[in-house]
C-alpha positions, -999 to +999 in steps of 0.1 A: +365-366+180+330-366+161+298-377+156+281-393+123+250-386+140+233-355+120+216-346+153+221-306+162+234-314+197+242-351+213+253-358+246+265-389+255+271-407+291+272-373+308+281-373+341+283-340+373+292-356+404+301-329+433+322-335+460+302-334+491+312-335+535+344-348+538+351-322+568+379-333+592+369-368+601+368-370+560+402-357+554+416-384+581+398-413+568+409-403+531+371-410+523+357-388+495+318-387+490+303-372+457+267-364+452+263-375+417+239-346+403+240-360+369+248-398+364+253-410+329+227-389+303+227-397+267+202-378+244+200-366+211+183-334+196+176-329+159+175-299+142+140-279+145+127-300+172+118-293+206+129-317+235+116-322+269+134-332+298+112-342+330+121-353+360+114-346+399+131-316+415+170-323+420+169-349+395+196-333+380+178-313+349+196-278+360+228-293+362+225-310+329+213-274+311+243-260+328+266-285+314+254-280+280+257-242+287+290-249+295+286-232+329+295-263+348+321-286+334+314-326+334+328-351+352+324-372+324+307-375+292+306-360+258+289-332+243+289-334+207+271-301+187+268-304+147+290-336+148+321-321+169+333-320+200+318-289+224+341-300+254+376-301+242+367-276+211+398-246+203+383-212+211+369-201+180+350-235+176+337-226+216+329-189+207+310-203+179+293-227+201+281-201+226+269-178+202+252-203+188+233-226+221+219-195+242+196-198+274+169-185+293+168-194+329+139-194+353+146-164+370+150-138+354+153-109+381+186-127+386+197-127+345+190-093+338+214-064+350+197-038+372+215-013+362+212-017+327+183-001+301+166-031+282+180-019+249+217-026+262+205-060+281+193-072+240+223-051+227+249-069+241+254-099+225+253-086+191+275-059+198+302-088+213+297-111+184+285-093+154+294-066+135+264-048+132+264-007+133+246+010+165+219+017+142+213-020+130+214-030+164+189-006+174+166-020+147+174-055+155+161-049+195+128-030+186+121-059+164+129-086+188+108-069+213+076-070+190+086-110+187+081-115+221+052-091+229+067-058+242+071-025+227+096-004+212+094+024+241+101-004+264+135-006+255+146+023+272+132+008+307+150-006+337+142-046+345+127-030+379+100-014+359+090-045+345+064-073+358+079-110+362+067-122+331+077-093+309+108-098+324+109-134+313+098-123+276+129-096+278+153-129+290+136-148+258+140-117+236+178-121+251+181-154+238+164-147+203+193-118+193+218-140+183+195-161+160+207-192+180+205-227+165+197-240+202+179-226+228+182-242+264+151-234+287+151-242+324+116-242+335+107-207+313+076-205+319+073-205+355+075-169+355+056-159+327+018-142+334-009-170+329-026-155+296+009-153+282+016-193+294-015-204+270+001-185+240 
């Protein structure tokens, strides 16, 4: 299936309703109760824009990022990216997509490695999906760094010896490595050091 749209990504009716109690009295009566997380989105996003989804906490704007992250699967719904189907795609059409829709998530203590030196944290993806030479990539990372206000020295760091909100900008340098065509956000700037907020 696709979609005449021209949009970059379109969702339609998406739905994430979890199974929720139940317990023993549940599994007698053969009563199931869902907490629907996500009941029935539909948006569009054009190329070179920049969307804002709002809402109330545990309106469900998480679980809809995560869906088109593909890190939670829908109950319903489609996902359509550059007119074709993102749900039921073949596996090259899905590595394409997830190189190609990247995220940064609002804690980033949690999506960096500990154990890793900045430079591999940037490195990865483009060693996984590219085939760059060590030396390109370590050109690549000192650039991105710059692009998100950090140095080149930095990248030989631990995330430990970071503040939160440079280690926000190294989750957003993350997401920039790839050159991504869409960048899903959840609440990025919560993190982020006020002076850096206003640029």
């Amino acid at each position: 299936m696709t979609s005449e749209s021209g949009a970059l990504l379109e969702i339609r009716n998406l739905k994430k309703h979890f199974r929720v109690g139940g317990g023993m009295f549940g599994s007698m009566t053969g009563k199931k109760e869902y907490l629907k997380a996500v009941d029935g989105i539909s948006l569009s996003i054009e190329p070179g824009t920049t969307y804002g989804l709002v809402g109330e906490s545990g309106c469900g704007k998480s679980t809809t990022a995560k869906m088109v992250l593909m890190l939670e699967e829908p109950t319903e719904g489609e996902i359509f990216f550059e007119g074709k189907d993102a749900i039921n795609a073949d596996k090259t059409e899905k590595r394409h997509y997830k190189s190609s829709v990247q995220a940064v998530f609002q804690d980033p203590w949690a999506s960096l490695n500990p154990r890793m030196k900045i430079e591999s944290i940037i490195a990865e993806p483009l060693e996984v999906n590219t085939t760059m030479t060590r030396g390109e990539i370590h050109t690549k990372v000192g650039e991105i760094l710059e692009e998100v206000g950090l140095q080149q020295y930095q990248a030989e760091l631990y995330p430990h010896e970071f503040s939160g909100g440079q280690r926000q900008r190294i989750g957003v340098a993350r997401s920039l490595a790839l050159n991504p065509q869409l960048i899903v956000l959840d609440e990025p700037v919560s993190a982020l050091d006020v002076s850096i907020r206003a640029q």
